[in-house]
VOKERO-566148 format. One record per atom (N, C-alpha, C, O, CB): residue number from 1; y negated, z negated, x. Coordinates in steps of 0.02 Angstrom, whole numbers, plus 32768, in hexadecimal, padded with zeros to 4 digits. Atoms other than C-alpha are relative to their C-alpha. Glycine has a CB too. Layout:
N
SITE   num     py     pz     px
SITE   NUM      Y      Z      X
...
This chain:
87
SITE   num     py     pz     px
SITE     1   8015   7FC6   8027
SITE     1   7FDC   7FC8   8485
SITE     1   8000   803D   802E
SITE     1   7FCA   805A   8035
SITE     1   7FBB   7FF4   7FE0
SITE     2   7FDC   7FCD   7FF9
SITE     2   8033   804E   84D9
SITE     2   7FDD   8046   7FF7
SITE     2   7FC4   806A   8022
SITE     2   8032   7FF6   7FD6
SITE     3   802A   7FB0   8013
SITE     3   7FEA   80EB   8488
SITE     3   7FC1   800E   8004
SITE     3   7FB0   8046   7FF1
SITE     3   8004   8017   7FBF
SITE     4   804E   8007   8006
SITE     4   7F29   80C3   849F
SITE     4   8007   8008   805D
SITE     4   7FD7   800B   8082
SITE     4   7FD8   7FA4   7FD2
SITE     5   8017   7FEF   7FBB
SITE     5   7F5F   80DE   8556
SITE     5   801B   802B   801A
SITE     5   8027   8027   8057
SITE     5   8003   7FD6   802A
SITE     6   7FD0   7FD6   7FE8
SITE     6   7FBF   8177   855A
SITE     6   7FCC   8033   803D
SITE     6   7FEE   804D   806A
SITE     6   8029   802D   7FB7
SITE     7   801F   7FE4   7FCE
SITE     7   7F26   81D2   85CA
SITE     7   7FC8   7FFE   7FE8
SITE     7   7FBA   8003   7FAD
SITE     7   8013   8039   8016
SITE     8   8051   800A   8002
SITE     8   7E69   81BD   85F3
SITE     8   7FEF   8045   7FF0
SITE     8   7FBB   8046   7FCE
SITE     8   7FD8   7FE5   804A
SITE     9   802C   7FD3   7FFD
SITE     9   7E49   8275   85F4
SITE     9   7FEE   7FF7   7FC5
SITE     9   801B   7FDC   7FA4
SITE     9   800E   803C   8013
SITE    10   8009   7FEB   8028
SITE    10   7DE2   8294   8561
SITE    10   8011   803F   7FD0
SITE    10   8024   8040   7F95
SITE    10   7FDF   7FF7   800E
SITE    11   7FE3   7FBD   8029
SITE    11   7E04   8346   8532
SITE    11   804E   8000   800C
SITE    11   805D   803B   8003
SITE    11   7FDC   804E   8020
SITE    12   7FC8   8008   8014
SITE    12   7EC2   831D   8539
SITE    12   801F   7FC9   7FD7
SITE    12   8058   7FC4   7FC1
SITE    12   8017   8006   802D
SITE    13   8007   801F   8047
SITE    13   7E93   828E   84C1
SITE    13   7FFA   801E   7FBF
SITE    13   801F   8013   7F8E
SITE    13   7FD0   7FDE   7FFF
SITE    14   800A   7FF1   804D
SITE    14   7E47   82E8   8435
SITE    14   8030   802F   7FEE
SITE    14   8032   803F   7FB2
SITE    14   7FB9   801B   7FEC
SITE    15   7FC9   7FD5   802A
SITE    15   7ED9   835F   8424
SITE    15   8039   7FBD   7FE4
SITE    15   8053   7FCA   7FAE
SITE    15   802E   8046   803E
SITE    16   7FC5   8029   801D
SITE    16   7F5D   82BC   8405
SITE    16   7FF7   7FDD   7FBD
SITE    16   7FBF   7FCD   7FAA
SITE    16   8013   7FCB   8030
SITE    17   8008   8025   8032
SITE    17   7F79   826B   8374
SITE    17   7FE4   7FB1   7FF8
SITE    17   7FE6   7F8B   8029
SITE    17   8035   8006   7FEC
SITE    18   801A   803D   7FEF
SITE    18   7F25   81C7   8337
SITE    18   8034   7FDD   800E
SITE    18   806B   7FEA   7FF5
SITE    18   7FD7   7FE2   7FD2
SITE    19   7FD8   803D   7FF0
SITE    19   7F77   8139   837C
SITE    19   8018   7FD3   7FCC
SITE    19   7FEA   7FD4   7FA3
SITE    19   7FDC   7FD8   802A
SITE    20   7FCC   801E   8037
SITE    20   7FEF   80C8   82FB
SITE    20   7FCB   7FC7   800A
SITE    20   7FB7   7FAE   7FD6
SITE    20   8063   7FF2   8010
SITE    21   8015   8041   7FDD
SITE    21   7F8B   8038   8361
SITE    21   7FB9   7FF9   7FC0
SITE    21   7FAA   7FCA   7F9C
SITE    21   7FE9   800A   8069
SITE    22   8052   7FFB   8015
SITE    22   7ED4   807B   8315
SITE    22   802A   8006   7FAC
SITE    22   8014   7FD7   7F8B
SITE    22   7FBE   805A   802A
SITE    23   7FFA   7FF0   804C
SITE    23   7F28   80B0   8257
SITE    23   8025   7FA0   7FF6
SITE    23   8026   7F87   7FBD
SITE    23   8047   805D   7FEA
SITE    24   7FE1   803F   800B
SITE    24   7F7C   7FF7   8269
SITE    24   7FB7   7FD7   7FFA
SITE    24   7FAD   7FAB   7FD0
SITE    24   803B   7FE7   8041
SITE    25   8037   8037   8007
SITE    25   7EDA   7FA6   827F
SITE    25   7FC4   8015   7FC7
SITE    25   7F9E   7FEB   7FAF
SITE    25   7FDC   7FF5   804E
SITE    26   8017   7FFE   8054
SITE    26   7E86   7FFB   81E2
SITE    26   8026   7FE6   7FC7
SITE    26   8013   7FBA   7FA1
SITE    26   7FF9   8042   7FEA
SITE    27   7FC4   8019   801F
SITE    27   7F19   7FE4   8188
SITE    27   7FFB   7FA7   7FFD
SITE    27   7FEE   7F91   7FC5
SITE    27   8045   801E   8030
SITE    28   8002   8036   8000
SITE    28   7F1A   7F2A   81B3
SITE    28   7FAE   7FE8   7FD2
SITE    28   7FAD   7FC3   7FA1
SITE    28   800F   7FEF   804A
SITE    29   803A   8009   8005
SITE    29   7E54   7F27   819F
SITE    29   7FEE   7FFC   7FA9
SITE    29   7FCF   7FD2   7F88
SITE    29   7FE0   8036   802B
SITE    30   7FF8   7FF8   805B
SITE    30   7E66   7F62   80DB
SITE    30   8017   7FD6   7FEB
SITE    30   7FFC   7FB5   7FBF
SITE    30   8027   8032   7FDE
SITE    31   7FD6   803E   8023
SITE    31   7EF6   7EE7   80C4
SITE    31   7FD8   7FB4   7FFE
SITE    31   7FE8   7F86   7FD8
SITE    31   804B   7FF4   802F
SITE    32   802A   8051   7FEA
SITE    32   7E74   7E48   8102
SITE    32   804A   7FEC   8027
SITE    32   8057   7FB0   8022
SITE    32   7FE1   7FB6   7FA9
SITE    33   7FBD   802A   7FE5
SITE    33   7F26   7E28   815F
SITE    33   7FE5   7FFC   804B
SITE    33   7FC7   802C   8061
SITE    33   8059   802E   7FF6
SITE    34   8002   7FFC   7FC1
SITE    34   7F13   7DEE   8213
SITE    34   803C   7FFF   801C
SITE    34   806E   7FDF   800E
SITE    34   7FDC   7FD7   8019
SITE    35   7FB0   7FEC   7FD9
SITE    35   7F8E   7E38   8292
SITE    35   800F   7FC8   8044
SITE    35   7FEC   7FB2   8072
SITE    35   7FFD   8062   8029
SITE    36   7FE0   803C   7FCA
SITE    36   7FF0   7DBD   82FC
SITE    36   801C   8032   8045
SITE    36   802A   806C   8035
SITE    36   8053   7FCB   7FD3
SITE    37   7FD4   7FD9   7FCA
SITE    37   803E   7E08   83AC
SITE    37   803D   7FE7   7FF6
SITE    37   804A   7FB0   7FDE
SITE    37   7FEC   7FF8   804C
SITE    38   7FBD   8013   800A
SITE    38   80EF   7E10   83AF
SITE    38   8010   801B   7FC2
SITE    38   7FEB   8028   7F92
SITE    38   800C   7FB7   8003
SITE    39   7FD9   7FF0   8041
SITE    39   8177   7E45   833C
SITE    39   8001   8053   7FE5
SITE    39   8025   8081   7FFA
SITE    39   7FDE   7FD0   7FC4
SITE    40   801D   7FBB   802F
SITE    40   8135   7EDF   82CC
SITE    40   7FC8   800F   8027
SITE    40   7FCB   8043   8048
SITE    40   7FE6   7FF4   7FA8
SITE    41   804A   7FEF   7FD5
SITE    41   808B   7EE4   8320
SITE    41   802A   8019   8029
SITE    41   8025   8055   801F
SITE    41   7FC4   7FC5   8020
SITE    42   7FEC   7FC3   7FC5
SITE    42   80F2   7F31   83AF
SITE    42   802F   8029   7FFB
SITE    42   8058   8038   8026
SITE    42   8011   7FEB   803D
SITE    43   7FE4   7FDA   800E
SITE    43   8136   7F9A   8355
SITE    43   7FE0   8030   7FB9
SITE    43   8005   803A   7F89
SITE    43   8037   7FE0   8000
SITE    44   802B   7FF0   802F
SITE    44   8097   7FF9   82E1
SITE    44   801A   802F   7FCF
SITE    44   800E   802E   7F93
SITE    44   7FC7   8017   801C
SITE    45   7FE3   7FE0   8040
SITE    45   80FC   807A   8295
SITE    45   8028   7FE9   7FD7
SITE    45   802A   8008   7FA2
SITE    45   801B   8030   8009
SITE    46   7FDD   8034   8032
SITE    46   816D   7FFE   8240
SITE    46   7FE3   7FE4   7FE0
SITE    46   8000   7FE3   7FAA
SITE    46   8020   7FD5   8012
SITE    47   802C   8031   8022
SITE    47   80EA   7F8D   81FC
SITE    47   7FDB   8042   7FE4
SITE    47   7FE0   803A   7FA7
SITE    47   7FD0   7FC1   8034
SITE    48   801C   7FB7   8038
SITE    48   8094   803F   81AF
SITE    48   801E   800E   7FD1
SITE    48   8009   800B   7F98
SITE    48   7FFF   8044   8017
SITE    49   7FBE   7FE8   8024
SITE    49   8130   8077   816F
SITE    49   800D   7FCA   7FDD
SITE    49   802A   7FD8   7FA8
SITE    49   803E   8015   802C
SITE    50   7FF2   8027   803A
SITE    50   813B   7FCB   811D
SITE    50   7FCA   7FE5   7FB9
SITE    50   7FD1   7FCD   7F80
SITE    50   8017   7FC9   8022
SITE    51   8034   8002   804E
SITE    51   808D   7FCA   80C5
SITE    51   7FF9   8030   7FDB
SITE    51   7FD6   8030   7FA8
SITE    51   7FB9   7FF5   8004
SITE    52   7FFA   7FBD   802A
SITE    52   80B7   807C   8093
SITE    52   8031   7FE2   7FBD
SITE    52   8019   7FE5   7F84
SITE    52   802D   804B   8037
SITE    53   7FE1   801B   802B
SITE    53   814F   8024   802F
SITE    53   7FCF   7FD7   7FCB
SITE    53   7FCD   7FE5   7F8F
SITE    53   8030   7FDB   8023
SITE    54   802D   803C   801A
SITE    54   80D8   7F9F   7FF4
SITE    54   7FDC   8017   7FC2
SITE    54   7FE0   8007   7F87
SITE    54   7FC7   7FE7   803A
SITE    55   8022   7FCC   8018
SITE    55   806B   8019   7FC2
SITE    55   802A   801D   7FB6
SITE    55   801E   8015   7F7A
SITE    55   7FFB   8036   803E
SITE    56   7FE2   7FDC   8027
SITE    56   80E4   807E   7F74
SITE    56   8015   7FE3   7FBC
SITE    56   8006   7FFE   7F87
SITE    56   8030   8017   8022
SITE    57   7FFF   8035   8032
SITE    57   8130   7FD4   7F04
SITE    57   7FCE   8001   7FDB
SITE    57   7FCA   8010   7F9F
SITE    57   8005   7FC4   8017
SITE    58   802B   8020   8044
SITE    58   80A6   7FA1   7EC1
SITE    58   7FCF   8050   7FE8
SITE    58   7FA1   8047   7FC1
SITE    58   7FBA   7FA7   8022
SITE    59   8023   7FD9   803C
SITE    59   805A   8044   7E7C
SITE    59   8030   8012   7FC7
SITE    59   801C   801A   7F8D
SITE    59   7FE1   8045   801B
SITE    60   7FC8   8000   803C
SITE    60   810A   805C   7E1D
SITE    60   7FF9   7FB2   7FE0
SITE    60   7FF7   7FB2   7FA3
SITE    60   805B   8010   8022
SITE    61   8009   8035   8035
SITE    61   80F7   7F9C   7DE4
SITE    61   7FCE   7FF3   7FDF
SITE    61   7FD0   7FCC   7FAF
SITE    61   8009   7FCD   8011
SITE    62   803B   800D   802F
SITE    62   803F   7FAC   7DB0
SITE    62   8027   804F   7FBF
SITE    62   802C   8042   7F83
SITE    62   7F92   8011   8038
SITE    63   7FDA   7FE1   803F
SITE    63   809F   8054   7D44
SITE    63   801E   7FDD   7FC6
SITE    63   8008   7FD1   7F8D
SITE    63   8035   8020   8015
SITE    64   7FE5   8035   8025
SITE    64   8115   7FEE   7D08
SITE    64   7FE3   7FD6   7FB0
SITE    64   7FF4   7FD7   7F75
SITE    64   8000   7FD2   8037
SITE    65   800C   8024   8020
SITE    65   80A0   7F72   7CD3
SITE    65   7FC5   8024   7FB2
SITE    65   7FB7   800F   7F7A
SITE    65   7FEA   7FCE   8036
SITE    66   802F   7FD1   802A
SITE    66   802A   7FF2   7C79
SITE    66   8022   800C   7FB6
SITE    66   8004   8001   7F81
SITE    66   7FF5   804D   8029
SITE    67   7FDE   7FEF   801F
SITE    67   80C1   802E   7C16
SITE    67   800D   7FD5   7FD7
SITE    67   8001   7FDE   7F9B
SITE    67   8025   8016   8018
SITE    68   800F   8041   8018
SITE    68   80DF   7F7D   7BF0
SITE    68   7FD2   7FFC   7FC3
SITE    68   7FDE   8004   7F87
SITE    68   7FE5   7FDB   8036
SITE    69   8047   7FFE   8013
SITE    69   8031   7F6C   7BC0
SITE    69   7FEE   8025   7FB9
SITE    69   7FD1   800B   7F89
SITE    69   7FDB   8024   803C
SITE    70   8008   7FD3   804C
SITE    70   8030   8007   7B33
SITE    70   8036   7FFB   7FEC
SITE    70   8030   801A   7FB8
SITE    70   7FEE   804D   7FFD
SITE    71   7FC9   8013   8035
SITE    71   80ED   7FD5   7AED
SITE    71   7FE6   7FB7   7FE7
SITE    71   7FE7   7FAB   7FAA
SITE    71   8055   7FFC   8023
SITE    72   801C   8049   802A
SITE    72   80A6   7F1F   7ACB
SITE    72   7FC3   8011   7FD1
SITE    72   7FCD   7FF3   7F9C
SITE    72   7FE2   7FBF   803C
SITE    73   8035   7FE1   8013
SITE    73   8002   7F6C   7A87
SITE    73   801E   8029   7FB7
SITE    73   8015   8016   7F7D
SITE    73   7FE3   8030   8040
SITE    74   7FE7   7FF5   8057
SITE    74   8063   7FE3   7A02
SITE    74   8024   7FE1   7FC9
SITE    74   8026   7FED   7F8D
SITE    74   8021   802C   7FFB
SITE    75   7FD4   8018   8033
SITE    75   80E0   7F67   79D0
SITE    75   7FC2   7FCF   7FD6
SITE    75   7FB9   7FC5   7F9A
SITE    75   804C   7FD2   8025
SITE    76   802F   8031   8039
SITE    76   804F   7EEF   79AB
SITE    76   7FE2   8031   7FC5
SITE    76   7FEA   8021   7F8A
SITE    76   7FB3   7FD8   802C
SITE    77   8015   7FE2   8047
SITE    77   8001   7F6A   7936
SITE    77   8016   8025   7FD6
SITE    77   7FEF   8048   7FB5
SITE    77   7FD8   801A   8000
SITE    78   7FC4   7FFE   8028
SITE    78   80AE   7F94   78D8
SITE    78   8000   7FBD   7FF6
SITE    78   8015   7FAA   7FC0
SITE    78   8041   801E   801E
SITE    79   7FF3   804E   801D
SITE    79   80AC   7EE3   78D0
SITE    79   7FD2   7FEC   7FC4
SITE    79   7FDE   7FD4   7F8D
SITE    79   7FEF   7FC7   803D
SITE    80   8036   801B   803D
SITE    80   7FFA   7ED0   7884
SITE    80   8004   8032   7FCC
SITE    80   7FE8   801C   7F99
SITE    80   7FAB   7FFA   8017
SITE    81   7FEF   7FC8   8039
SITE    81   8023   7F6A   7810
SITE    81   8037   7FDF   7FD1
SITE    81   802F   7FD8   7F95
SITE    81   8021   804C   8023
SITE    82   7FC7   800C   8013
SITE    82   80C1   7F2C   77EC
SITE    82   7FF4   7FCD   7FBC
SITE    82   800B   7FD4   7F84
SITE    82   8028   7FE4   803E
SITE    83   8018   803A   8016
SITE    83   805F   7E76   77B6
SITE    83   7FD8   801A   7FCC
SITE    83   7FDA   7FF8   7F99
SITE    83   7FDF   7FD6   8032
SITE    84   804A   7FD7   802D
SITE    84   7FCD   7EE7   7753
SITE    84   8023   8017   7FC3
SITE    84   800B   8012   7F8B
SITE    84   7FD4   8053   802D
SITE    85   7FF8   7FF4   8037
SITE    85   803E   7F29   76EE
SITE    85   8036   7FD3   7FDB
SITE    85   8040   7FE2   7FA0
SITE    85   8009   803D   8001
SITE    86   7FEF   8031   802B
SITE    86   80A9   7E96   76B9
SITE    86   7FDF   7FCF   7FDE
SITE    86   8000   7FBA   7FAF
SITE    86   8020   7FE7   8018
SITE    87   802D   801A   8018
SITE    87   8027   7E34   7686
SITE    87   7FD0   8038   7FD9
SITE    87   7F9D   8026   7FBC
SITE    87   7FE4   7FDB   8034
């Protein structure tokens, strides 16, 4: 972890950006996922950049499913209309 040791001074800490290392280990922490070394772990902006995707999927497939959700919903009650007035 590389970037958690770019320099001790303090006041040339708080001007840098947070570390991928520290937003990776919230990131993980939210998911309940535990991070393995190796692979992606040594490489934090890739594994970000892939729960950003992740992310990104599934709020278009919970859409999706919403849309879903109110076309099944009106056809059923064209259906029960449909039934109400044949009978």
């Amino acid at each position: 972890m590389k970037a958690l040791e770019r320099t001790t001074d303090p006041a040339v800490r708080q001007g840098l950006p947070v570390p991928y290392e520290i937003i990776l280990y919230y990131e993980c922490e939210r998911r309940h996922c535990l991070p393995f070394p190796g692979s992606l772990m040594d490489q934090p902006h890739i594994l970000l950049l892939c729960f950003r995707i992740i992310e990104d999927e599934a709020a278009q497939a919970e859409a999706e499913r919403r849309k879903l959700a109110e076309i099944n919903r009106q056809a059923q009650e064209a259906f029960a209309k449909a039934n109400a007035v044949q009978n």
